[in-house]
N, C-alpha and C positions, 0 to 999 in steps of 0.2 A: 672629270677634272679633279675632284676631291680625291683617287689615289694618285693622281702625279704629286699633292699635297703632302698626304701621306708618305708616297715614296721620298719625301726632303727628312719628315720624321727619321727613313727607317737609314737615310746616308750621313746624318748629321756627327754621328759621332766618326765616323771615316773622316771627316772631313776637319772635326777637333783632333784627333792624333795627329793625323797627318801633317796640321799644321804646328804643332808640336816636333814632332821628329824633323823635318826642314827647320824648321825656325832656331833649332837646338842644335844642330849639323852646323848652321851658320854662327851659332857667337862660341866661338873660342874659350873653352874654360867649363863651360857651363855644366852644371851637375843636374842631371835631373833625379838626381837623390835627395839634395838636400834643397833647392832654389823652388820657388813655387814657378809655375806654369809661367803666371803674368809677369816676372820680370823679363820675359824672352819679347817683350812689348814695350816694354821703359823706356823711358826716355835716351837714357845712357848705352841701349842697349845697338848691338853692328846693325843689326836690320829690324828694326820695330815695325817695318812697314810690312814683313811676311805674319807675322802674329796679330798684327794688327787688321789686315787684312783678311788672314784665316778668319777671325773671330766675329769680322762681319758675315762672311758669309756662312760659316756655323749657325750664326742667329738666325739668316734669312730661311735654313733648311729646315731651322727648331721652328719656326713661326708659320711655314706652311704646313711643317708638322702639323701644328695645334690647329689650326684652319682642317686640313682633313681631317684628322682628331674629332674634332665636334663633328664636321657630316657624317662621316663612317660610322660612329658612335649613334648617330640618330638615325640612320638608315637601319641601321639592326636593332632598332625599337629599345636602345639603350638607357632611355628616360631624360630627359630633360637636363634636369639638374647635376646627374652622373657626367654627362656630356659636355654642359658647359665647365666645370669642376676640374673636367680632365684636360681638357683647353686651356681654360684660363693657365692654370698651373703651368702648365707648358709654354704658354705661352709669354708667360713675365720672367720661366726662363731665359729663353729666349732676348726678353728685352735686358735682361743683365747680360746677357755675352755680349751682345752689340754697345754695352754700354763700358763693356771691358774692352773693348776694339774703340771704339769711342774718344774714350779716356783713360791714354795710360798711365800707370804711375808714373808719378807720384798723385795724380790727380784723385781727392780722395769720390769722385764719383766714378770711379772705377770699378768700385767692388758691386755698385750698381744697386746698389740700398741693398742688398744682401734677397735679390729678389729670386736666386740661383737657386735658393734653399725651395722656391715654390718645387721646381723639378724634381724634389724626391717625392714630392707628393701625386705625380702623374700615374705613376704604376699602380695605386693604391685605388685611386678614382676609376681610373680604365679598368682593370680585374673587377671592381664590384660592378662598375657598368655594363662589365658583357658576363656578367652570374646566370641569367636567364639562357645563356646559350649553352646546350648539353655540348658542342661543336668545340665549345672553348674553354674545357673544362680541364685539358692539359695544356695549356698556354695560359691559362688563370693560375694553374699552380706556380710554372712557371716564374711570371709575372710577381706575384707577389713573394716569392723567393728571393727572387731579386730586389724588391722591395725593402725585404728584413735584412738582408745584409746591406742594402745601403744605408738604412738607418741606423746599424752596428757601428757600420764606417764613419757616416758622418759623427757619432759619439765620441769615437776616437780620435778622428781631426779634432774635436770639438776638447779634448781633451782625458776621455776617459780612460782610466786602465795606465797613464801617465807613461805610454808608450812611442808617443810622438814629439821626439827632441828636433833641436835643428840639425844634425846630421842627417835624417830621414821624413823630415815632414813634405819633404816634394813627391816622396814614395809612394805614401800613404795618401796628398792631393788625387795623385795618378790614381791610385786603386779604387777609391770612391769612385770618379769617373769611368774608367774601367768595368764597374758595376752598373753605375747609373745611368749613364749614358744608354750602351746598350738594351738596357732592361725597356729605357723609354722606346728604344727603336723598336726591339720586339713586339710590343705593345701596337707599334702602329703600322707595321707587319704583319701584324694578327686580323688587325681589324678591315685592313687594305684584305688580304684573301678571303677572310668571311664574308667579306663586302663580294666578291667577285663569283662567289661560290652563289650568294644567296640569288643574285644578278642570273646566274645559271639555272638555277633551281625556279625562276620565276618566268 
C-alpha cells in the first residue's frame, strides 16, 4: 500500500502543471510570465473551479506522498526522526495547496500560512535519511542538487539579486516549482524502488 502512497509523491507535480496549463488555456489574456500561478483560481477569474480543483487534488497526491514518505523511509531502516522530518515537511506542503484550492483570492488564507515553504525542506531530510544506503548514493546527489537550487530560487522569489520585477515574477514562481516539485517526486521514486528492490532481495 505504502508505494501506491508513494506513487501520488512521484505524480503530484504532473498533476500541478497540468492544471496550470488548462487552467491558463482557459482565461483569456493571461500571462504566465508576469501573473502568479493563483490568480488562475481568483475569484474574478473564467474558470476558478479548474485551479481550484487541480489544487485539491495536487495536495491529496502530496499528502499520500508524505504517508509513503514515512513508511518507505522506515522500512529502509532510515531512522525515525529523518522519517518523520521528511513527512511532515511534505506533508504541511501539502496542507497549503489544499488550502490554496480552499481559498482563493483574495482570501487571505490562501497562501496557507506560508506552509509551502515546508516543501523545500523535503529533499534535504529524505537524502540524509537514505545516507546509509550505498544503493542511493546517486539519487542522494541527485536529490540534494535539486535541493540547492531550489533554495537559490526561492532567494530570488524571495527577492535577491533584485532580479524579479513584475514583468517576470510568474516566470521565476514556475521555475522554483519546476525544480521543487520534481526534486520532491524523485525523492519518492527513489525510495518507492529501493523499497521494491530491498522487498526482492529479502
Amino acid at each position: 500500500m505504502h508505494r501506491w502512497c508513494l506513487a501520488g509523491g512521484v505524480v503530484f507535480p504532473v498533476i500541478y502543471f497540468a492544471t496550470l496549463l488548462l487552467a491558463g488555456l482557459l482565461y483569456p489574456g493571461y500571462d504566465q510570465f508576469s501573473q502568479a500561478p493563483s490568480i488562475l483560481g481568483a475569484s474574478g477569474a473564467p474558470h476558478p473551479e479548474v485551479f481550484n480543483t487541480g489544487m485539491e487534488v495536487t495536495a491529496l497526491a502530496a499528502l499520500l506522498g508524505a504517508v509513503g514518505l514515512f513508511i518507505g523511509l522506515h522500512r529502509l531502516r532510515a531512522g525515525l526522526m529523518l522519517s518523520v522530518l521528511a513527512a511532515t515537511s511534505l506533508g504541511l506542503f501539502a496542507v497549503s495547496v489544499a488550502m490554496s484550492g480552499l481559498f482563493p483570492l483574495p482570501n487571505p488564507l490562501h497562501y496557507g500560512f506560508n506552509l509551502a515553504l515546508a516543501g523545500a525542506l523535503t529533499p534535504l531530510f529524505g537524502a540524509l535519511a537514505l545516507r546509509k544506503g550505498s544503493r542511493t548514493r546517486v539519487a542522494r546527489g541527485i536529490v540534494l542538487t535539486g535541493f540547492t537550487i531550489t533554495v537559490l530560487l526561492l532567494a530570488i522569489n524571495l527577492g535577491l539579486g533584485g532580479v524579479v520585477g513584475a514583468w517576470n515574477s510568474g516566470l521565476w514562481l514556475r521555475a522554483l516549482a519546476l525544480v521543487s516539485f520534481p526534486t520532491i517526486a524523485f525523492l519518492c521514486w527513489t525510495v518507492r524502488q529501493n523499497g521494491i528492490v530491498q522487498e526482492i532481495r529479502n
